[in-house]
RODO-2510 file (C-alpha; in nm, 4 decimals, decimal comma):
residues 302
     n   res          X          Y          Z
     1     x    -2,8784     0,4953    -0,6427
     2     x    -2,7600     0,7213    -0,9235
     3     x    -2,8719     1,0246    -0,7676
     4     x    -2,7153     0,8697    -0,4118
     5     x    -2,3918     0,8697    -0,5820
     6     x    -2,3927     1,2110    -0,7582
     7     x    -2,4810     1,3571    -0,4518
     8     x    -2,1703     1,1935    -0,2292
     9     x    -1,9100     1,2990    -0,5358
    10     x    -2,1069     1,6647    -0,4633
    11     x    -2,0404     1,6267    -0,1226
    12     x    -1,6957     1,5361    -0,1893
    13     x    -1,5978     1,7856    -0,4152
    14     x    -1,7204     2,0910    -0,2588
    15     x    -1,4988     2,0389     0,0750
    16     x    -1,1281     2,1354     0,0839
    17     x    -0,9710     1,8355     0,1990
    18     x    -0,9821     1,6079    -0,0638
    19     x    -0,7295     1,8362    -0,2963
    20     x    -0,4908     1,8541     0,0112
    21     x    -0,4908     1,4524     0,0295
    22     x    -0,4345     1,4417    -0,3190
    23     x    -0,1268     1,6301    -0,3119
    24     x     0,0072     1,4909    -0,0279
    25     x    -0,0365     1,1619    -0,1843
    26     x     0,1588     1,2769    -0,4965
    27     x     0,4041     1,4126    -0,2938
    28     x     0,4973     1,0646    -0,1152
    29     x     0,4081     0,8699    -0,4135
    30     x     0,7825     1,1411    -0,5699
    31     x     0,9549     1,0558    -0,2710
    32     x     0,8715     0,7108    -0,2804
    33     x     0,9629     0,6991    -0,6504
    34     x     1,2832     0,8261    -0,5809
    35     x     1,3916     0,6054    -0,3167
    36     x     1,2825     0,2909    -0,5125
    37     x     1,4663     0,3826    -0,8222
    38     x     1,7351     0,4332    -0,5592
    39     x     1,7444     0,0983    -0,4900
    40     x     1,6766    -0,0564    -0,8041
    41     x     1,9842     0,1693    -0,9299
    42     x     2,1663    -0,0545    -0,6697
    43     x     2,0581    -0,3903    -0,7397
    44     x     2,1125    -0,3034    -1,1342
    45     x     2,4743    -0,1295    -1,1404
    46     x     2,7836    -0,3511    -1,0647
    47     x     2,9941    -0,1446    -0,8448
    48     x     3,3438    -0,0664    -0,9634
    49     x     3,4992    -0,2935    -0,7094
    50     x     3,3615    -0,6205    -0,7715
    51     x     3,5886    -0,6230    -1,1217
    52     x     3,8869    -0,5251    -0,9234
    53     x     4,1029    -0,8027    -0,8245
    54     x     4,1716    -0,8816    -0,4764
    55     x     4,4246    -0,6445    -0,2534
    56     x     4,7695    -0,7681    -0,2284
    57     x     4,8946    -0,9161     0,1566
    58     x     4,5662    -1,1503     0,1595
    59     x     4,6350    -1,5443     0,2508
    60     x     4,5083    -1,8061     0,0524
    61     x     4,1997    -1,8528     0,2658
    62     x     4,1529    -1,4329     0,2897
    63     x     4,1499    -1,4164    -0,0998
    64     x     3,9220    -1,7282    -0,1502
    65     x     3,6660    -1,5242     0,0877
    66     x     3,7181    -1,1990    -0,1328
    67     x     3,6383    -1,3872    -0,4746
    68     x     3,3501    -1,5945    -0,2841
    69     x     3,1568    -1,2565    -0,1917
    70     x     3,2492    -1,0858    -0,5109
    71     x     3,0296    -1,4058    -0,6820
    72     x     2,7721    -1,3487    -0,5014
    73     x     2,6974    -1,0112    -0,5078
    74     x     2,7326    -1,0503    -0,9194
    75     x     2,5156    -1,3091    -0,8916
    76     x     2,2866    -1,1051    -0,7474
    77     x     2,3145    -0,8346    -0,9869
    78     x     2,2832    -1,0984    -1,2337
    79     x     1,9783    -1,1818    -1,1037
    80     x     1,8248    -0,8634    -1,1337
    81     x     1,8731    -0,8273    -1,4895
    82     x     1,6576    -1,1362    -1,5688
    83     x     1,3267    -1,1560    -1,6902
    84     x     1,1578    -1,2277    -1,2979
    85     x     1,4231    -0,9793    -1,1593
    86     x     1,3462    -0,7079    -1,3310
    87     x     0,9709    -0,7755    -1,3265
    88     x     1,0145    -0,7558    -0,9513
    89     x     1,1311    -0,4271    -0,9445
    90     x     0,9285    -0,2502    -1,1797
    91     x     0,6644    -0,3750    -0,9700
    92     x     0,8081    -0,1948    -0,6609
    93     x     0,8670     0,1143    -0,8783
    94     x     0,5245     0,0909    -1,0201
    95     x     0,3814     0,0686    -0,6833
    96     x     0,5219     0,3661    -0,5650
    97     x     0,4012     0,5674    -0,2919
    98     x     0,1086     0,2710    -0,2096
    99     x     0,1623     0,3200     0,2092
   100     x     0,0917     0,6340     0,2545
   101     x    -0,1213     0,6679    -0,0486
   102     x    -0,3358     0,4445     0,1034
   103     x    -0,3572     0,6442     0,3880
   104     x    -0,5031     0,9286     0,2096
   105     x    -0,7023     0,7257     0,0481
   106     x    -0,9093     0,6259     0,4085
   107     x    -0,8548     0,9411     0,5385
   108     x    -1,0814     1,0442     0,3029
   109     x    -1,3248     0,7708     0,3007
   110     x    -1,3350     0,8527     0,6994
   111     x    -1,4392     1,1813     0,6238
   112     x    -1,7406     1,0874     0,3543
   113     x    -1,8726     0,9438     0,6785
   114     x    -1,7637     1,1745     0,9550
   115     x    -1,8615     1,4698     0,7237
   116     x    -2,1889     1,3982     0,7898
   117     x    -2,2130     1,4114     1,1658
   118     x    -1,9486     1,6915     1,2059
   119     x    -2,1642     1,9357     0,9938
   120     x    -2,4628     1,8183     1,1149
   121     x    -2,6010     1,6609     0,7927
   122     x    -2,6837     1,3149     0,8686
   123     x    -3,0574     1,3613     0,9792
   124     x    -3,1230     1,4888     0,6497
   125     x    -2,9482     1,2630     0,4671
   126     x    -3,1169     0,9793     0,6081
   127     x    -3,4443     1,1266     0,6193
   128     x    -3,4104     1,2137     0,2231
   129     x    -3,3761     0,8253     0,1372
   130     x    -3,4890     0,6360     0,4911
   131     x    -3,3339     0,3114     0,3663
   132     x    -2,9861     0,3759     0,5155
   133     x    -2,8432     0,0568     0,3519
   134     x    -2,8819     0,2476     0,0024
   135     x    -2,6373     0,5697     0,1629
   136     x    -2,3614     0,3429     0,2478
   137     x    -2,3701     0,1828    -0,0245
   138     x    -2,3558     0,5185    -0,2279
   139     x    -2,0826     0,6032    -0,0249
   140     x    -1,8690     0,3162    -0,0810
   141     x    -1,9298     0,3207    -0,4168
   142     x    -1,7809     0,6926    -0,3906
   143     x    -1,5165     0,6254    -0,1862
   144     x    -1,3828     0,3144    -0,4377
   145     x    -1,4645     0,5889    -0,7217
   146     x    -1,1932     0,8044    -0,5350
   147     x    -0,9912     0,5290    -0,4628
   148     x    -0,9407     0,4951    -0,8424
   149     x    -0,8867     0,8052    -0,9360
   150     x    -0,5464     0,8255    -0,6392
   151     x    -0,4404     0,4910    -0,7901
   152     x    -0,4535     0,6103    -1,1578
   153     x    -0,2941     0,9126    -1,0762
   154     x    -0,0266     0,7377    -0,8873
   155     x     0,0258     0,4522    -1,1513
   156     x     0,0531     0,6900    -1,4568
   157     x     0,3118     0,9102    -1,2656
   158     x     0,5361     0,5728    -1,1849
   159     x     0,4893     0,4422    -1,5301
   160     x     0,5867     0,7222    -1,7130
   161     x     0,8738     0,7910    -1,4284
   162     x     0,9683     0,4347    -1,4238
   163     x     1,0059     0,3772    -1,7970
   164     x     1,2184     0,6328    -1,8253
   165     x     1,4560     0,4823    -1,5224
   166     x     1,4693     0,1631    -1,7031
   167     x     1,5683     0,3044    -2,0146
   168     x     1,8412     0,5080    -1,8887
   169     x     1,9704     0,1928    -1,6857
   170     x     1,9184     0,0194    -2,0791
   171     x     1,6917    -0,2485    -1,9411
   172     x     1,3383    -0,3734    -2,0269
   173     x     1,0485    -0,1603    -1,8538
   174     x     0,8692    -0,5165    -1,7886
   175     x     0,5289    -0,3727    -1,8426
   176     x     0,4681    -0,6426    -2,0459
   177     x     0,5427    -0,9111    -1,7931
   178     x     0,3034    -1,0149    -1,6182
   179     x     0,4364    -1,0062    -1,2497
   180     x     0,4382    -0,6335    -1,2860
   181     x     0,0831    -0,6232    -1,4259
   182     x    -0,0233    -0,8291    -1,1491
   183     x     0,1407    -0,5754    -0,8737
   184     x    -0,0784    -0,2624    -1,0576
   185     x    -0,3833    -0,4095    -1,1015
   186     x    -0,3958    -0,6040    -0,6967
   187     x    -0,2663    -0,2742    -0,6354
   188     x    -0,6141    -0,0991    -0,7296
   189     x    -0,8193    -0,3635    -0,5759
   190     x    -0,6187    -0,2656    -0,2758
   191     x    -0,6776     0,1096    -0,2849
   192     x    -1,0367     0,0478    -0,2668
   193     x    -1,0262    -0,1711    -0,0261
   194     x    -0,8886     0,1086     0,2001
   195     x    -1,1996     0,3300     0,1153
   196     x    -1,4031     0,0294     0,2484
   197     x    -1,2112     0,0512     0,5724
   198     x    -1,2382     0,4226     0,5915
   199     x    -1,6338     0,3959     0,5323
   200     x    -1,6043     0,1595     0,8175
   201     x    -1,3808     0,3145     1,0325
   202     x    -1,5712     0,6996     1,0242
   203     x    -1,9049     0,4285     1,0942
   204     x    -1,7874     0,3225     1,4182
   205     x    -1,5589     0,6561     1,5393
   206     x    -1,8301     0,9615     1,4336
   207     x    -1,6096     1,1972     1,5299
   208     x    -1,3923     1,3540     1,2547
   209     x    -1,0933     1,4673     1,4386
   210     x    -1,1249     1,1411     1,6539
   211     x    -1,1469     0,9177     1,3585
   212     x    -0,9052     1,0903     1,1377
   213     x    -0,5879     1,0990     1,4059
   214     x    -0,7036     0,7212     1,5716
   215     x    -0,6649     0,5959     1,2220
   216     x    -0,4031     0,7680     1,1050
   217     x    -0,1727     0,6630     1,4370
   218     x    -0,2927     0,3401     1,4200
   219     x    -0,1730     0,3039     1,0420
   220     x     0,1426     0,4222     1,0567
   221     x     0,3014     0,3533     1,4071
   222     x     0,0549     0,0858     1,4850
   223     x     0,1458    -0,0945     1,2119
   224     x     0,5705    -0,0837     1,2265
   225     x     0,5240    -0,1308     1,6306
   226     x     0,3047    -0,4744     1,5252
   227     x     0,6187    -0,5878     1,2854
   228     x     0,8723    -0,4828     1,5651
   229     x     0,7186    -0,6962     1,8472
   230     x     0,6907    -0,9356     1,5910
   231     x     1,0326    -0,8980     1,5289
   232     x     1,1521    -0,9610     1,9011
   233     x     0,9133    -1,1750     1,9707
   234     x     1,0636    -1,4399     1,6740
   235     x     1,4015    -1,3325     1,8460
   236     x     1,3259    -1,4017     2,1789
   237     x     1,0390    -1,6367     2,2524
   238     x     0,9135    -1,8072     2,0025
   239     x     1,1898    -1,8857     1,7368
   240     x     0,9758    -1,9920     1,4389
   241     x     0,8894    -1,8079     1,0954
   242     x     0,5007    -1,8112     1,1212
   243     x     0,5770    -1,5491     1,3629
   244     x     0,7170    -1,3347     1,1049
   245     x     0,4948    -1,4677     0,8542
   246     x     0,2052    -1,3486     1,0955
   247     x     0,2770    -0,9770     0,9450
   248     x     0,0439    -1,0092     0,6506
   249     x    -0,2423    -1,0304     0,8693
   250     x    -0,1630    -0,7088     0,9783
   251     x    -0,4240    -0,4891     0,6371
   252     x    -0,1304    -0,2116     0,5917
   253     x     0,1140    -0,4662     0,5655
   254     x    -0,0863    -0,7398     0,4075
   255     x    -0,1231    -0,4329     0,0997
   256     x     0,2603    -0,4369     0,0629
   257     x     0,2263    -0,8179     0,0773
   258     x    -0,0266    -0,8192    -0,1978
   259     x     0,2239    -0,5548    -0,4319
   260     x     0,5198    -0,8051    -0,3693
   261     x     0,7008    -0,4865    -0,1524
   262     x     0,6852    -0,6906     0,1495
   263     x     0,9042    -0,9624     0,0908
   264     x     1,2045    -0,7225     0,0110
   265     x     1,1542    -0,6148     0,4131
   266     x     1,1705    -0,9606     0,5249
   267     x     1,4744    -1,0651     0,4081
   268     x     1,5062    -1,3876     0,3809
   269     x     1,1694    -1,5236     0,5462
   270     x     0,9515    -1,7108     0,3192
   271     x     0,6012    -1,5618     0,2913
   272     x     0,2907    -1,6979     0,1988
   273     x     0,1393    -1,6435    -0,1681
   274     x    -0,0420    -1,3262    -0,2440
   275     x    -0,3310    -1,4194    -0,2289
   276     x    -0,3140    -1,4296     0,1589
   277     x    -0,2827    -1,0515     0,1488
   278     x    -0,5919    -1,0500    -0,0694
   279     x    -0,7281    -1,2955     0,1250
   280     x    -0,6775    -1,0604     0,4602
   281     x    -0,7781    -0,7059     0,2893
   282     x    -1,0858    -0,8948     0,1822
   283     x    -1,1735    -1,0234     0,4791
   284     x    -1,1207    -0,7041     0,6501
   285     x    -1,3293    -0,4613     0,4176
   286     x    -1,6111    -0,7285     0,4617
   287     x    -1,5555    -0,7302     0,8257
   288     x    -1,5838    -0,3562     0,8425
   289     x    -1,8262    -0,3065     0,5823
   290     x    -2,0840    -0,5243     0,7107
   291     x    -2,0625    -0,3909     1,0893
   292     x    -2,0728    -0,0141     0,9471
   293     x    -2,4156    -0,1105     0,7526
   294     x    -2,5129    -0,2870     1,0735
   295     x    -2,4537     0,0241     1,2902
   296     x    -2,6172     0,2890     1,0491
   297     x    -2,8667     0,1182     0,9789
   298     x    -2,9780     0,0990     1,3817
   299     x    -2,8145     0,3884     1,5052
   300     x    -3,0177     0,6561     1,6301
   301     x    -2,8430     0,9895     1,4284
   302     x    -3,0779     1,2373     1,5764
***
């Protein structure tokens, strides 16, 4: 199994792609960082106008209003700067970049698989160690190896970036709560979970090019056309919030779920615990997992 392994990380690190989905993945994991600090510079900071008293010409009632919504955005703000506030958002910050990061991260799992077929390496693979159970397990084992090297990466880069955010904003970094130590470490399990469902994925759809774009269109406008109909559907037929809840069944979203990003979508819609979205990615990799062993295993790779 050894030698399985040290010959997939070979395989891996001789072709060109998996440098180019590492720096895409830093890339959005930068963008990501800076539109979350955004935010959390918003939900920190108490705008100038909220200590300004109310304009003159207002009635009675028009000035009540004015002081009411002043409260309760401070109250907000106030929220924020607690302990479980803050924890919340470092979490989001620490997370940064997960969606598409995950992305990359069964992209490349796909192509561990896909490799194999496109260059017309497969019979030999399978011919060098006949029990084809052994290669995928090799190859998953790869794939969450890779998985945890994107996630570190990611992590250390919103840490360090993150820390510094909080300090300038004079706040706690919250790396010692554990809400936000939670959100890091479910958000490794979740990154290799996503190699699982690339390993899967490039099982079932050999072709690269096939695999690669079905997956890739599936993940990202798949996924936001799911929560739309959703969306409407909640609006429009069936005017209940397990409709809405229903999104963390959906793995992509389930991942944000897991992370604690998800909520922050929803607005006010109460979601289900966590461990639902574990629950789901779980059930998913084993899902996939199982019926990509299944299919190697009989397929004939000639």
């Amino acid at each position: 199994m050894i030698r399985l392994i040290r010959s997939e990380l070979i395989k891996l690190r001789t072709t060109n792609m998996w440098w180019i989905f590492l720096i895409c993945s830093l890339a959005f994991v930068g963008l990501a960082l800076l539109i979350n600090s955004a935010q959390a510079d918003s939900q920190l900071s108490t705008p100038d106008y909220l200590n300004q008293d109310p304009p003159p010409g207002l009635t009675e009632e028009q000035r009540a209003d004015f002081l009411a919504q002043n409260q309760i955005e401070k109250d907000k703000i106030a929220a924020a700067h607690t302990g479980a506030g803050l924890a919340r958002i470092a979490a989001n910050i620490y997370t940064s970049g997960q969606f598409f990061g995950l992305m990359m991260v069964m992209l490349l799992a796909i192509l561990l698989i896909t490799n194999e077929f496109y260059h017309q390496t497969a019979t030999a693979t399978f011919l060098a160690t006949p029990k084809r159970t052994k290669v995928i397990v090799a190859k998953l084992i790869t794939g969450a190896a890779m998985a945890f090297a994107f996630w570190l990466l990611a992590t250390v880069i919103n840490v360090i970036v993150g820390s510094i955010f909080f300090s300038s904003e004079g706040v706690g970094n919250s790396l010692g709560h554990w809400d936000a130590q939670q959100a890091v470490l479910l958000n490794l399990l979740v990154y290799m979970l996503w190699a699982v469902f690339g390993i899967g994925i490039g099982v079932l759809l050999r072709s690269q090019i096939g695999a690669t774009i079905t997956a890739a269109v599936v993940y990202t406008i798949g996924t936001y056309a799911a929560l739309i109909v959703l969306a409407l559907v909640r609006e429009y037929l069936i005017k209940e919030d397990w409709v809405l809840q229903a999104a963390v069944y959906i793995p992509p979203l389930a991942s944000e779920h897991v992370v604690g990003s998800l909520q922050d979508q929803m607005g006010d819609t109460h979601l289900p615990g966590r461990w639902v979205g574990v629950v789901v990615l779980v059930g998913w990799a084993v899902v996939l997992g199982t019926i990509g062993t299944l299919i190697t295993r009989k397929r004939d790779i000639a």
